[in-house]
Each structure stands twice: as C-alpha cells, then as structure tokens.
gemmi code that builds the backbone of each chain (N, CA, C; Angstrom):
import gemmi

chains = {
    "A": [
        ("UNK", (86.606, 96.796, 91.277), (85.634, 95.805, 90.825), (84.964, 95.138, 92.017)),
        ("UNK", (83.897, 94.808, 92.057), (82.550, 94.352, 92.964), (82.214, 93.200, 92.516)),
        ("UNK", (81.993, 92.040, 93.227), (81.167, 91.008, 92.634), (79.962, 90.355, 94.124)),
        ("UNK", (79.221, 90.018, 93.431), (78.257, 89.295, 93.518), (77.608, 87.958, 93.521)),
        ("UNK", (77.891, 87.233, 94.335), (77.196, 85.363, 93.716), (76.157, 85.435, 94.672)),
        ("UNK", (75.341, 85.329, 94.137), (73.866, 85.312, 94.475), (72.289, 83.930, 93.614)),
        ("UNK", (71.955, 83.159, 94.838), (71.042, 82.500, 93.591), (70.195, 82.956, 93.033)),
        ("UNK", (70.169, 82.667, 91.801), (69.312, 83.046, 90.732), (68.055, 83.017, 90.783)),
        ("UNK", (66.999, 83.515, 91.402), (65.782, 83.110, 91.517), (65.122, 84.839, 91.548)),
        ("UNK", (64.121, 85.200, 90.935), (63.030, 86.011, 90.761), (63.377, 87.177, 92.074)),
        ("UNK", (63.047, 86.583, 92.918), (62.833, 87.531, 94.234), (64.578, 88.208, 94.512)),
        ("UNK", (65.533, 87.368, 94.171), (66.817, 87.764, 93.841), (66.998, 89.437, 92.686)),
        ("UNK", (65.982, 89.620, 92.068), (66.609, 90.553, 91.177), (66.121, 92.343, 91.771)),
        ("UNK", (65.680, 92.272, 93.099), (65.595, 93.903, 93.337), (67.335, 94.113, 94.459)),
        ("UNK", (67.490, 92.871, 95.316), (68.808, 92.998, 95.708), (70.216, 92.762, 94.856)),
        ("UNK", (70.016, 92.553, 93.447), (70.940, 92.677, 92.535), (71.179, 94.259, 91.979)),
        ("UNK", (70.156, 94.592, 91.580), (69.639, 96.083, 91.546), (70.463, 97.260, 91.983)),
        ("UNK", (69.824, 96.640, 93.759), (70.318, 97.478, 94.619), (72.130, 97.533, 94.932)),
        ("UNK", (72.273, 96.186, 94.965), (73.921, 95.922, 94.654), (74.846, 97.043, 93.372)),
        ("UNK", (74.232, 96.969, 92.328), (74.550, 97.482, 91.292), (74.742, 99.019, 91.215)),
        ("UNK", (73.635, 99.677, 91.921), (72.987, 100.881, 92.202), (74.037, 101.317, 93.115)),
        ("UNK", (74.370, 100.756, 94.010), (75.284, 101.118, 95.401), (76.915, 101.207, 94.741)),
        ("UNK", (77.299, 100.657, 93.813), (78.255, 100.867, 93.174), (78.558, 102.122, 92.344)),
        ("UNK", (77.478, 102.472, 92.192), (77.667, 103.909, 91.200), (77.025, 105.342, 91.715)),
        ("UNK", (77.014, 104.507, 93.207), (76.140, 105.839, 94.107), (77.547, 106.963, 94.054)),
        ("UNK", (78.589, 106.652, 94.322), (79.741, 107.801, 94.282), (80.483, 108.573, 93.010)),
        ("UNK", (79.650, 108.018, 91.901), (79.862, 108.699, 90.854), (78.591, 109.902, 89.976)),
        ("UNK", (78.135, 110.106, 90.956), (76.717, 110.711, 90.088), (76.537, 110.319, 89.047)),
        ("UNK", (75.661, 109.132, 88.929), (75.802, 108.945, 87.330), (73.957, 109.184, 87.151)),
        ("UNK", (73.680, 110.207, 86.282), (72.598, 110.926, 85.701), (71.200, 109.456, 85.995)),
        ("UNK", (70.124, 110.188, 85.931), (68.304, 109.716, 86.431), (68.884, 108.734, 85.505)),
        ("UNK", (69.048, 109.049, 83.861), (68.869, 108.448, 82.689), (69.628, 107.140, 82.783)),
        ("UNK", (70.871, 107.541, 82.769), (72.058, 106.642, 82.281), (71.230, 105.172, 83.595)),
        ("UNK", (70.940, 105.439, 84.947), (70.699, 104.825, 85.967), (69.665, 104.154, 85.784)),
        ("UNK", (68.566, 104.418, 85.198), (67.336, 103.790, 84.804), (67.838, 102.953, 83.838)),
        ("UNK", (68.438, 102.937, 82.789), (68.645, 102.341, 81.605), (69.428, 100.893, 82.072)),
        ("UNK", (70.380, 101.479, 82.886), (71.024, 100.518, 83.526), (70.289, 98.954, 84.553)),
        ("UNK", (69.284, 99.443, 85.504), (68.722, 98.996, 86.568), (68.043, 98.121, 85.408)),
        ("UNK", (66.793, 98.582, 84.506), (66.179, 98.146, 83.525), (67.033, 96.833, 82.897)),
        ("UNK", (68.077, 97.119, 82.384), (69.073, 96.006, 81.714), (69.262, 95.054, 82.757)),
        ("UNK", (69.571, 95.301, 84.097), (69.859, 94.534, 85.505), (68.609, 93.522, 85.524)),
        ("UNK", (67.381, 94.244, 85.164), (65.996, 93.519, 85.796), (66.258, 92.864, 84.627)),
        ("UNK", (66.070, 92.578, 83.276), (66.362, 91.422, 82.258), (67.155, 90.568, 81.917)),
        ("UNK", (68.294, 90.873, 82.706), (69.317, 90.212, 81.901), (69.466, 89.077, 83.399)),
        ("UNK", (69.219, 89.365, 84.581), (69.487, 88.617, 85.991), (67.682, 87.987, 85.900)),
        ("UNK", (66.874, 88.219, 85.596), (65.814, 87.880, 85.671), (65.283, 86.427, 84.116)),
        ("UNK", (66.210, 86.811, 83.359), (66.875, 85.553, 81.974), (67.246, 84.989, 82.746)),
        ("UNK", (68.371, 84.975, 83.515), (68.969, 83.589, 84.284), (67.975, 83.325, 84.887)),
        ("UNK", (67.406, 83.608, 85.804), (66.460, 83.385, 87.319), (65.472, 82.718, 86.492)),
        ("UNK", (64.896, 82.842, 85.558), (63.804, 81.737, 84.566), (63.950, 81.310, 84.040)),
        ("UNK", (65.459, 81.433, 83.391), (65.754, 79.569, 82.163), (67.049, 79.367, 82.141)),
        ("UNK", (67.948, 79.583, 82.998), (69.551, 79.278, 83.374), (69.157, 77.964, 83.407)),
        ("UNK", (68.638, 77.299, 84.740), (68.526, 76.584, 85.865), (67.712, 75.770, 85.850)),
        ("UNK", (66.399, 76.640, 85.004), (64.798, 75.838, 85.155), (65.141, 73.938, 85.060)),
        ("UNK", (64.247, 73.155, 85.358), (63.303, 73.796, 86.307), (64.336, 73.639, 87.908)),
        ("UNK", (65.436, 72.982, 87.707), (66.447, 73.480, 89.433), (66.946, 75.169, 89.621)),
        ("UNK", (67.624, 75.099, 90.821), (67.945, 76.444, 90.520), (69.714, 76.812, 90.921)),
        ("UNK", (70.510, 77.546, 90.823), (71.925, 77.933, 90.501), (71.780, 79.126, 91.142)),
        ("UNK", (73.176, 79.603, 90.982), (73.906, 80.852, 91.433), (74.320, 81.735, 90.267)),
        ("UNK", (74.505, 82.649, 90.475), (74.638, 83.562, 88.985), (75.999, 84.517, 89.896)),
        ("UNK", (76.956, 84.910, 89.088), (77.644, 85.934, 89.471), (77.271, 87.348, 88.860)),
        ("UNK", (77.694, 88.515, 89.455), (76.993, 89.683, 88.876), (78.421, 90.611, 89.350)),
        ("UNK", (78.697, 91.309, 88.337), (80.165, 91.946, 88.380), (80.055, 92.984, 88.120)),
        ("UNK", (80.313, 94.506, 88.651), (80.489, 95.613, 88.208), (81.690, 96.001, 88.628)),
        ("UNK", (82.276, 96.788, 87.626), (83.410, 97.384, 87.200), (83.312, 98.797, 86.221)),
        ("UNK", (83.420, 99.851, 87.403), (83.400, 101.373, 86.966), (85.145, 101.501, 85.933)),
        ("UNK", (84.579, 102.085, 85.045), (86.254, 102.702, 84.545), (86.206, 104.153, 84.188)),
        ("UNK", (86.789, 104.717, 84.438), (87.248, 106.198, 84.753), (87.527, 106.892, 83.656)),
        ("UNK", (87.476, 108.089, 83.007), (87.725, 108.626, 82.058), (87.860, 108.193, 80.708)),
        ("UNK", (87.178, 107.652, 79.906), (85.600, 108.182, 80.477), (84.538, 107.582, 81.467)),
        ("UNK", (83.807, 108.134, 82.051), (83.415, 107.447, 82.772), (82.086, 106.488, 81.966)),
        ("UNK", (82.543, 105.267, 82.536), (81.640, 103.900, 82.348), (81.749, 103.135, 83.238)),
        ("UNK", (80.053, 102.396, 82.917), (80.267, 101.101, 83.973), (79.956, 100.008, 82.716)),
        ("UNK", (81.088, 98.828, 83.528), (80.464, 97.545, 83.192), (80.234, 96.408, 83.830)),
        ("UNK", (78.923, 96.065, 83.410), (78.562, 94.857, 84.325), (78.542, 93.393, 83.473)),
        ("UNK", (79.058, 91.673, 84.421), (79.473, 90.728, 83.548), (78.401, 90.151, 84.534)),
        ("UNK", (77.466, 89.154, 83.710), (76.496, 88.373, 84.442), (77.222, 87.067, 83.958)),
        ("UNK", (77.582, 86.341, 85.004), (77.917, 84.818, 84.929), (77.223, 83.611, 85.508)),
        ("UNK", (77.064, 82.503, 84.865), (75.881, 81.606, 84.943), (76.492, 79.858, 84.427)),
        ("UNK", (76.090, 79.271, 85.401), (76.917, 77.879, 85.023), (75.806, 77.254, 84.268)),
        ("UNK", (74.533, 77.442, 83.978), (73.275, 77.170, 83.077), (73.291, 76.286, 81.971)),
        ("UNK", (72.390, 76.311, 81.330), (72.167, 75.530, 80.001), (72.839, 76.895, 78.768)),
        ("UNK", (73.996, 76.589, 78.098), (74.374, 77.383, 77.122), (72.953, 78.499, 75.958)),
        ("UNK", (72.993, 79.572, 76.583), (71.758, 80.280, 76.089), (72.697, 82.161, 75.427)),
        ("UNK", (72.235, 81.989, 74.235), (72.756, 83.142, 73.525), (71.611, 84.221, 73.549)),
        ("UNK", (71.542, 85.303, 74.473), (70.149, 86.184, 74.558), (69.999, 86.762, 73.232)),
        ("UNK", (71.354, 87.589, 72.642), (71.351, 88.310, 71.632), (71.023, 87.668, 70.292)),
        ("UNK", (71.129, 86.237, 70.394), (70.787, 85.690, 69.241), (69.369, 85.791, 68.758)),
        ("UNK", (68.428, 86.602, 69.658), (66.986, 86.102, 69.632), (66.517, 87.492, 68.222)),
        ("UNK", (65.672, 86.989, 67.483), (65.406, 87.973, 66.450), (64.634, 89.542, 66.995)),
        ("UNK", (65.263, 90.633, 66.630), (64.717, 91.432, 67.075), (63.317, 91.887, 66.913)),
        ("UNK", (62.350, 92.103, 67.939), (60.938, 92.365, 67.339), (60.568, 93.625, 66.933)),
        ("UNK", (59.993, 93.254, 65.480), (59.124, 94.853, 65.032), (58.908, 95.761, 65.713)),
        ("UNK", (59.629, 96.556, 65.857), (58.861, 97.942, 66.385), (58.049, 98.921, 65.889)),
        ("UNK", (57.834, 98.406, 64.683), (56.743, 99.306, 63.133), (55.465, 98.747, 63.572)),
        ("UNK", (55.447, 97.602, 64.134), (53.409, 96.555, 64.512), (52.587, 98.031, 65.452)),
        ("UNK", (51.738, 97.444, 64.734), (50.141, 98.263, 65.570), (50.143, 97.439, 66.956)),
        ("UNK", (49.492, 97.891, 67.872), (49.660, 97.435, 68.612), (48.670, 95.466, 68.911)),
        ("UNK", (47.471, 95.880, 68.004), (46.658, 94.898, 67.724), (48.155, 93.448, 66.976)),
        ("UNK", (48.964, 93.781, 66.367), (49.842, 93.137, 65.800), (50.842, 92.017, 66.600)),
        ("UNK", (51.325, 93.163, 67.483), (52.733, 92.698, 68.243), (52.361, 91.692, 69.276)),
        ("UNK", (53.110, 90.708, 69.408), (53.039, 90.084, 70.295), (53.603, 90.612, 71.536)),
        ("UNK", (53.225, 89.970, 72.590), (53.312, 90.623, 73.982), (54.820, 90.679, 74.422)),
        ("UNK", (55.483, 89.458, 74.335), (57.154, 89.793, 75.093), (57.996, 89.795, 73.811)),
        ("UNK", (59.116, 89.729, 74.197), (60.438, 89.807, 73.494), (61.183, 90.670, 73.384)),
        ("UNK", (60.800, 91.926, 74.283), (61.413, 93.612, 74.495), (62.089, 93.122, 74.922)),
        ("UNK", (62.146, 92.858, 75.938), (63.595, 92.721, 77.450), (64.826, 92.753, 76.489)),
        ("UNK", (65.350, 92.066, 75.820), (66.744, 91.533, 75.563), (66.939, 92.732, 74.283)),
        ("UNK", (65.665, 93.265, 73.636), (65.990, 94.083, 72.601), (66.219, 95.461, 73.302)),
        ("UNK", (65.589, 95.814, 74.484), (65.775, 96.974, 75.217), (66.827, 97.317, 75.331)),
        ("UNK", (67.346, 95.783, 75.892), (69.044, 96.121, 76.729), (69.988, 96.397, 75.492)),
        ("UNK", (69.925, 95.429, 74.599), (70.855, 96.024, 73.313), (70.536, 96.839, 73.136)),
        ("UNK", (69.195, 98.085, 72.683), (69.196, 99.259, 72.324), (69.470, 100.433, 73.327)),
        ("UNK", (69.580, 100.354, 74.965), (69.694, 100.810, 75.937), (71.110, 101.279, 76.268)),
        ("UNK", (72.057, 99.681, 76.155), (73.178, 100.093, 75.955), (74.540, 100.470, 75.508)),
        ("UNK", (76.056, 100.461, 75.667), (76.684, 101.227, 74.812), (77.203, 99.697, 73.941)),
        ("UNK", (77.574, 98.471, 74.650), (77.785, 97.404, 74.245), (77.647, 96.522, 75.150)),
        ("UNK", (76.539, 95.272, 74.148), (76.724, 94.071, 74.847), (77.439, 93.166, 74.522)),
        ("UNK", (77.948, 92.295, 74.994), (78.819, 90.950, 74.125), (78.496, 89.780, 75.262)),
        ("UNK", (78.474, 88.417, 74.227), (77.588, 87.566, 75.042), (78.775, 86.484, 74.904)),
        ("UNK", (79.558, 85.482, 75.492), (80.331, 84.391, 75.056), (79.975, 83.314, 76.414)),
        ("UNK", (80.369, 82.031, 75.419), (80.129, 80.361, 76.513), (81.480, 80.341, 76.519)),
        ("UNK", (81.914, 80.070, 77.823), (83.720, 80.027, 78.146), (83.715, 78.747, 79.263)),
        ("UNK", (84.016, 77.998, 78.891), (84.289, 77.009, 80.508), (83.307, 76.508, 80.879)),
        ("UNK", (82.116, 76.165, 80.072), (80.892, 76.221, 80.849), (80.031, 76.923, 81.383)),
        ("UNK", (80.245, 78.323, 81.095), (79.596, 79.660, 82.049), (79.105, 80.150, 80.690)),
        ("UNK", (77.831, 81.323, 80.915), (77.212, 81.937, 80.057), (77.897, 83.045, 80.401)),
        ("UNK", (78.597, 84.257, 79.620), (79.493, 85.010, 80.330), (78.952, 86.702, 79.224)),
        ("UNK", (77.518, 87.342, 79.827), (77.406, 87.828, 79.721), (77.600, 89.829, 80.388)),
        ("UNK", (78.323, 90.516, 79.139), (78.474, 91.487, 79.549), (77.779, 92.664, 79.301)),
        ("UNK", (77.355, 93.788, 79.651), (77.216, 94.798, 79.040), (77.822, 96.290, 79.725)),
        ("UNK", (77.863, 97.368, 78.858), (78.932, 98.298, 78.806), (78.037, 99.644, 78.709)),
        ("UNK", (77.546, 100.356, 79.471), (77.345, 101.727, 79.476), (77.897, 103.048, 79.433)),
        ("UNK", (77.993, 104.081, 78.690), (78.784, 105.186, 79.083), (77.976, 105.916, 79.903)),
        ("UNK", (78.566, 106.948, 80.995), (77.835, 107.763, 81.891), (78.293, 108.652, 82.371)),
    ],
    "B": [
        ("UNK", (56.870, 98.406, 95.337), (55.821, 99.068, 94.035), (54.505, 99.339, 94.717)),
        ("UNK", (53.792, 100.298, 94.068), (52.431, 100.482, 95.342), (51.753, 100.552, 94.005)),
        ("UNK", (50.505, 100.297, 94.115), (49.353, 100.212, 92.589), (48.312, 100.903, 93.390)),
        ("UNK", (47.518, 101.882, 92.789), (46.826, 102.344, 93.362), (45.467, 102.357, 91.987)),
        ("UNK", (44.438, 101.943, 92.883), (43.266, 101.730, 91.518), (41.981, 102.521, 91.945)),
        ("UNK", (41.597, 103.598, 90.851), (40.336, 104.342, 90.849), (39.557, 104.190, 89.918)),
        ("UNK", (38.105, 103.964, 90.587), (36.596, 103.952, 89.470), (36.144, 104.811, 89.053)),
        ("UNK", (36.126, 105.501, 88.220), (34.670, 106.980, 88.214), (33.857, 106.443, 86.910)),
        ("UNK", (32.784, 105.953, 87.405), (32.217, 105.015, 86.264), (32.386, 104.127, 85.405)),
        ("UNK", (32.701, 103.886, 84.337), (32.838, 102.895, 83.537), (34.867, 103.275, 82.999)),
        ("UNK", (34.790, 104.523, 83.819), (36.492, 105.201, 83.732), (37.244, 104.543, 84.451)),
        ("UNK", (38.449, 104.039, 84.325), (39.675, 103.092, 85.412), (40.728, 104.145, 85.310)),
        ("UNK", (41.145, 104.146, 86.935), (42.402, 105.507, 86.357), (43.587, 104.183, 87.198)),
        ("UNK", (44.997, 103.813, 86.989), (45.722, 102.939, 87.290), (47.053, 103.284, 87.845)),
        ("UNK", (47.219, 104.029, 89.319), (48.598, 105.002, 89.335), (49.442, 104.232, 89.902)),
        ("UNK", (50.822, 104.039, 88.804), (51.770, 103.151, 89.555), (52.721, 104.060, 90.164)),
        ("UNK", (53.769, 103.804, 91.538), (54.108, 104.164, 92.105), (55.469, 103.414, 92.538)),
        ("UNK", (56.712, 103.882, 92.487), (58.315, 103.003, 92.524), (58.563, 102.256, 91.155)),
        ("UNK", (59.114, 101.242, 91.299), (59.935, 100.511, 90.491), (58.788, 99.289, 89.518)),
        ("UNK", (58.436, 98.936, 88.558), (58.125, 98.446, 87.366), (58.650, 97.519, 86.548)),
        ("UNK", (59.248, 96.392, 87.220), (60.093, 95.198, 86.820), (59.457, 94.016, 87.083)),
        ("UNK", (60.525, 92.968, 86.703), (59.950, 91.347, 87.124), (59.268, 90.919, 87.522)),
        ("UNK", (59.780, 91.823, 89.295), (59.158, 91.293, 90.626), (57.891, 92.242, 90.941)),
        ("UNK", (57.974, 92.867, 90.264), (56.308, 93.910, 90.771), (55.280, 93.510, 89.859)),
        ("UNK", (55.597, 93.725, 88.528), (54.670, 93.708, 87.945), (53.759, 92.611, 87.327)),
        ("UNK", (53.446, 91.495, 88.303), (52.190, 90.926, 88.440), (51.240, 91.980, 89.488)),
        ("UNK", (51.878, 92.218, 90.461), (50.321, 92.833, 91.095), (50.103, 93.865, 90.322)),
        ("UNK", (50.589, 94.789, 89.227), (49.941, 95.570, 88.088), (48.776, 94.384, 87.504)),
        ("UNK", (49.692, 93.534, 87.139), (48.756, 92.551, 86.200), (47.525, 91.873, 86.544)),
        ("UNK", (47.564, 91.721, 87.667), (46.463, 91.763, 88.729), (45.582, 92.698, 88.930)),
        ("UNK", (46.265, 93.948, 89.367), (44.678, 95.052, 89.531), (44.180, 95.264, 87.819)),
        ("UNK", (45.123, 94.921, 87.067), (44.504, 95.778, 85.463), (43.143, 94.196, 85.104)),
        ("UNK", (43.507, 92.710, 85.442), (42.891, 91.325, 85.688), (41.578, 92.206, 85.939)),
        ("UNK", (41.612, 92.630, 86.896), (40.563, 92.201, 88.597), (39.166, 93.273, 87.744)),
        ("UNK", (39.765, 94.536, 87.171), (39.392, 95.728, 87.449), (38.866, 96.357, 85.658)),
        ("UNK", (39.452, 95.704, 84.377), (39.349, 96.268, 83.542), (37.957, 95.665, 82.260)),
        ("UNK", (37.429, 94.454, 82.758), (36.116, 94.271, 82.349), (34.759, 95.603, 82.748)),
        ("UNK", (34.486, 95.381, 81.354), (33.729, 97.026, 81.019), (33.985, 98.007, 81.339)),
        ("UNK", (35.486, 98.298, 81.055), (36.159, 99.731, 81.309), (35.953, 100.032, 79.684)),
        ("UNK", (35.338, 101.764, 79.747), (35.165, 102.210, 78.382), (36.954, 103.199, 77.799)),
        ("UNK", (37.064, 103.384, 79.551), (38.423, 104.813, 79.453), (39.248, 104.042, 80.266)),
        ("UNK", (40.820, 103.994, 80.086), (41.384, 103.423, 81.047), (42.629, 104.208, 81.215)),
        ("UNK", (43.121, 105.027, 81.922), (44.132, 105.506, 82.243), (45.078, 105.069, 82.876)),
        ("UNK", (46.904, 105.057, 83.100), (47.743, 104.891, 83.462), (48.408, 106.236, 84.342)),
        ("UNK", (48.683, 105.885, 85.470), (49.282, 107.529, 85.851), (50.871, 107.021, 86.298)),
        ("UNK", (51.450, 107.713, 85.901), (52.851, 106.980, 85.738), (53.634, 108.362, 86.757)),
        ("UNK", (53.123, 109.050, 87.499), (53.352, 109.786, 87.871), (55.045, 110.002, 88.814)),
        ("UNK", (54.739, 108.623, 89.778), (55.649, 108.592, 90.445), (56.361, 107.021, 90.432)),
        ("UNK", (56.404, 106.800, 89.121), (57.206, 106.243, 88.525), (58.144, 105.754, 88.282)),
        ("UNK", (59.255, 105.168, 89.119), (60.468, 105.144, 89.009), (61.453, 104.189, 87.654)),
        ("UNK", (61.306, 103.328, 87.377), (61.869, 102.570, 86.171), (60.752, 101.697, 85.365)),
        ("UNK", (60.665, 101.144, 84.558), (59.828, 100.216, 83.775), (60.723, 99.246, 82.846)),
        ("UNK", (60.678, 98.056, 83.596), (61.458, 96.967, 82.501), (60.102, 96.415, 81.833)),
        ("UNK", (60.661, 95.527, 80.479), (59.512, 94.706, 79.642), (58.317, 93.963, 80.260)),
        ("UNK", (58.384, 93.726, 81.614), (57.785, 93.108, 82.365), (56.170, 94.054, 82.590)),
        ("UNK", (56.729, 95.715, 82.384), (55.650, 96.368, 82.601), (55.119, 96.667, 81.333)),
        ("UNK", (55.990, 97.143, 80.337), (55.595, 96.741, 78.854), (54.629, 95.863, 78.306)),
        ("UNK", (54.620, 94.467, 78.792), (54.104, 93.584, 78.512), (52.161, 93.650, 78.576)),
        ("UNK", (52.503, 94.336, 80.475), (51.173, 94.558, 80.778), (50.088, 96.027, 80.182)),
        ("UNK", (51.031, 96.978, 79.700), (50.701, 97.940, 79.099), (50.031, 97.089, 77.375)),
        ("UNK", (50.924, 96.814, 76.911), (50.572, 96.266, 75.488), (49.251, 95.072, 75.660)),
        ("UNK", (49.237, 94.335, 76.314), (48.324, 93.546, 76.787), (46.974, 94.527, 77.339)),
        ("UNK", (47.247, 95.035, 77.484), (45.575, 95.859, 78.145), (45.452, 97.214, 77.296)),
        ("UNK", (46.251, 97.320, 76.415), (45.886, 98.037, 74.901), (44.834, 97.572, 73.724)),
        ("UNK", (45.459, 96.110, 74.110), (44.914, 95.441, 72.955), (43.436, 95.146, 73.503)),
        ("UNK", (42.997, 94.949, 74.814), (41.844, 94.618, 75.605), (40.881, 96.086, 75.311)),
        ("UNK", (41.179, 97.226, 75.248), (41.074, 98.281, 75.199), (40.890, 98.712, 73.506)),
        ("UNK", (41.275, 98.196, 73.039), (41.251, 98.384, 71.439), (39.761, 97.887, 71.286)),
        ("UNK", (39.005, 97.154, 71.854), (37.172, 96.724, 71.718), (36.751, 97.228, 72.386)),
        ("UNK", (37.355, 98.162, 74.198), (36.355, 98.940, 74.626), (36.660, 100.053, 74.804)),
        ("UNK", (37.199, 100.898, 74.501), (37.371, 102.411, 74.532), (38.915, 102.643, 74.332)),
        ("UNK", (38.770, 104.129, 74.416), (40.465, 104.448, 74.592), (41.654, 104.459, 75.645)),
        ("UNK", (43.110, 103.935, 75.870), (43.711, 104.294, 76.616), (44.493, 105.105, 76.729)),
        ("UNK", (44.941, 105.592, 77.370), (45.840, 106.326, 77.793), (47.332, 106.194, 78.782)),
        ("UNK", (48.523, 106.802, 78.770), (49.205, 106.294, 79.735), (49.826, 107.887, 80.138)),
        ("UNK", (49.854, 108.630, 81.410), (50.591, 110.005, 81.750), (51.193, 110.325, 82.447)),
        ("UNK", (51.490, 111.390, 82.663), (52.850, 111.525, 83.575), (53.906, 110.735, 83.326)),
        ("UNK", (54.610, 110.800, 81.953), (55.540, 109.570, 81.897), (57.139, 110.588, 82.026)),
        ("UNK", (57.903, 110.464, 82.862), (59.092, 110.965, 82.875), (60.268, 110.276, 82.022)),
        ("UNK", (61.117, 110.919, 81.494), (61.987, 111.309, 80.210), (62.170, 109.717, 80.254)),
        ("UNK", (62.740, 109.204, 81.695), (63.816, 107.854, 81.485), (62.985, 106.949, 80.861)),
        ("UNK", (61.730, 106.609, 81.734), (60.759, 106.117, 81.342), (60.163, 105.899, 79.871)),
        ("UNK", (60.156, 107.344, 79.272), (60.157, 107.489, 77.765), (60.702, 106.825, 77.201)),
        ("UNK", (62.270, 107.195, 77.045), (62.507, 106.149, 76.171), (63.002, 104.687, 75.897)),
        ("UNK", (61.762, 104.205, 76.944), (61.932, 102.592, 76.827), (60.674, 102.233, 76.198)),
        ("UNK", (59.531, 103.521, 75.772), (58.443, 103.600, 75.264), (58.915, 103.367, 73.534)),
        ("UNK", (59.860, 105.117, 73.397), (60.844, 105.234, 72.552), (61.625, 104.099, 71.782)),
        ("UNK", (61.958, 103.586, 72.929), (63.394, 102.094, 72.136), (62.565, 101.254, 71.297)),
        ("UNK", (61.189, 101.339, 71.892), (60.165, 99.667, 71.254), (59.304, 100.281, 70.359)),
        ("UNK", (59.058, 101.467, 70.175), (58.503, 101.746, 69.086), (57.196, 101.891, 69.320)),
        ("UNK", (56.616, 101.708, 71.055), (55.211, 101.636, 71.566), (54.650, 103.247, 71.354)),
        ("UNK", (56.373, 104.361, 71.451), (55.507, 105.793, 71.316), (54.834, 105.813, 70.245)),
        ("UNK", (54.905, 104.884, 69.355), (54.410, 105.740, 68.291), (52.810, 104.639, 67.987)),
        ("UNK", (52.823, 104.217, 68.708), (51.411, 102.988, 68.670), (50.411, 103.708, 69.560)),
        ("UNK", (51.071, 104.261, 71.233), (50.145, 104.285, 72.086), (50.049, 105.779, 72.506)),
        ("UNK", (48.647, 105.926, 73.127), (48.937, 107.315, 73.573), (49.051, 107.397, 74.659)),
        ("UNK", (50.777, 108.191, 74.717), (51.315, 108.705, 75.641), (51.487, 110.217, 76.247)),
        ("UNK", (51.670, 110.919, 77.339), (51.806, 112.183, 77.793), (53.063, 112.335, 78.255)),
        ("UNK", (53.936, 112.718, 78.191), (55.358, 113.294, 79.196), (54.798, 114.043, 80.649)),
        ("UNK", (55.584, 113.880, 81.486), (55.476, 114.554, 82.489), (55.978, 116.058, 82.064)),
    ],
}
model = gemmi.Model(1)
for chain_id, residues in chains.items():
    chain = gemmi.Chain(chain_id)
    for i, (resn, *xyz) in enumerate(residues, 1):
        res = gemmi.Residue()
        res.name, res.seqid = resn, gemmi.SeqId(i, " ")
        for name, pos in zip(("N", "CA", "C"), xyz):
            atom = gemmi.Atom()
            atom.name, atom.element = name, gemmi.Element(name[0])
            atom.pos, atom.b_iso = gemmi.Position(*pos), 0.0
            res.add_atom(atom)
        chain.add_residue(res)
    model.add_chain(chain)
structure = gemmi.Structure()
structure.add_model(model)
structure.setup_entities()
C-alpha cells in the first residue's frame, strides 16, 4: 500500500495521476482498465480540490492498494472537508438529445459506471472515499 | 495537452493531443471560445488522444449545442478507451462519432 497527502488544489490532480499510474506501472494493467482509472483519479481528487475546502484550501490523502489474484486496484481518497456524499447526486439522463442535457454532472456518474465498486462513508470527520477496479 | 487549431474556410478542424482532464481542458475551451463563431463544419481530431475526463465532455457537449444553429459536428479518431466514456454517457448515441 502507497499513500499520498497532498493539497488539494486543481494543479494538484496531474501529480496525483501520475502517483497512481506509477503504482500499477509493474503490473501491466491494460490501455483500458488505465484510462478508466486515471479518468476516475481526475474526478474524484478534482471534487475535493473544488468543494472539500472551498473557499480555503486542505490536504486530501490518496491511497492505492494493488491486491493480487485477482488482480485489482484500490484507491481511498481521504478529505477532512465539509461532509459531501458524491454518489448521492442523481444520475443524469443519458437518453437527452443533446440540445436537452445539461452540460456537467458526468464526472461522478462516469466513475460509478467506470468502476468495479465505489463506496463512499463520513468516519471521524474525513470524507472516506473509495473505489475498486478489476484489471 | 497540446490543442492544435485549423481554418479551411468557414471549416474548424480542433486536434487534441495527451491528456483531457480538469487541468487542460480550459485551453480546449478557449481555442473552441476564440475560434468557433461562424463555423458552418467543426471537427474534433482526437487522434492522439490520451484520456478524456467530464471536463472534456463538458466542452464537447457545449459546442454541439453551439453547432446545432450552425452546421454539423463531428468528433474522430476516437480510440476504444476514449469510447467508452462517450459510451458510459450515452453521448454515442447523440453525437457523431468515428473510432480510430
């Protein structure tokens, strides 16, 4: 297991990335599974970095933990923030024309549909978000 | 991220290049700003492409809808990973897309 405390701020989320990325460089883990992953990294660290903290700013922890046969990774984003449930947010239409849909609200629906499990809990004061890929 | 922007008349061709997240994609949002008043054709070249979070989504769907009063868009060269984050949101089936 790897961790990360890093502050939370915008320009913070390509060296989280890369942190993340460098962890699973010795497992070949496929174009796909890796994109899906990085993608979930850029939303879910980039949620904290714009409304953990706003308008001050914090530290976020970022945790990966490979497990072996099968092979998976999981990563735990931790945040001392304002108590914020991502998954609670209603999922948006994906049936709208495009004239229809409003512009954001993918990010958090991506990552749930992207990966194998997310689970979100407030423990101690921390936002103690995880998610779980197979690869 | 490198943005690379071409004119051929009233045509915009828009080739993004690396990574497609948070931190890049305002200067997308910027050249598509600067560049897409009285565009009739507007193309995306997604060629060399590396990831796309919602951030680039956003700007795609946003200059669809700009594009829905002046001509058609397009988005190509889109590689598999890329796909299906097109795929997950349901945009394949709104916008027109090409696979690499």
């Amino acid at each position: 297991m790897k961790e990360l405390n890093i502050e939370a701020t915008p320009e913070n989320i390509d060296t989280v990335i890369a942190f993340v990325d460098e962890q699973l460089e010795e497992y070949g883990c496929g174009m796909k599974a890796q994109m899906a992953i990085d993608v979930a990294v850029d939303e879910l660290f980039a949620n904290i970095a714009h409304y953990a903290y706003s308008p001050e700013t914090g530290y976020a922890t970022v945790r990966v933990d490979v497990i072996k046969d099968p092979l998976s990774v999981e990563i735990t984003f931790i945040d001392n923030g304002v108590p914020y449930d991502p998954l609670a947010n209603i999922d948006p239409d994906t049936s709208l024309s495009v004239e229809d849909r409003p512009i954001g609200g993918m990010g958090i629906f991506i990552v749930k549909k992207s990966m194998d499990l997310v689970n979100y809990e407030y423990k101690d004061g921390k936002n103690i978000l995880t998610i779980k890929k197979n690869i | 991220m490198n943005v690379n922007v071409q004119k051929e008349g009233t045509k915009l061709i828009i080739s993004v290049e690396g990574k497609l997240g948070t931190t890049t994609a305002p200067a997308l949002e910027k050249a598509v700003k600067e560049n897409i008043s009285g565009v009739t054709e507007l193309v995306f070249d997604f060629c060399k492409l590396d990831y796309m979070a919602s951030a680039g989504l956003r700007i795609l769907l946003s200059s669809a809808k700009i594009m829905k009063k002046q001509g058609p868009m397009k988005i190509i060269n889109v590689s598999a990973p890329v796909m299906e984050v097109f795929n997950l949101t349901g945009l394949a089936d709104v916008m027109d897309i090409e696979t690499a």
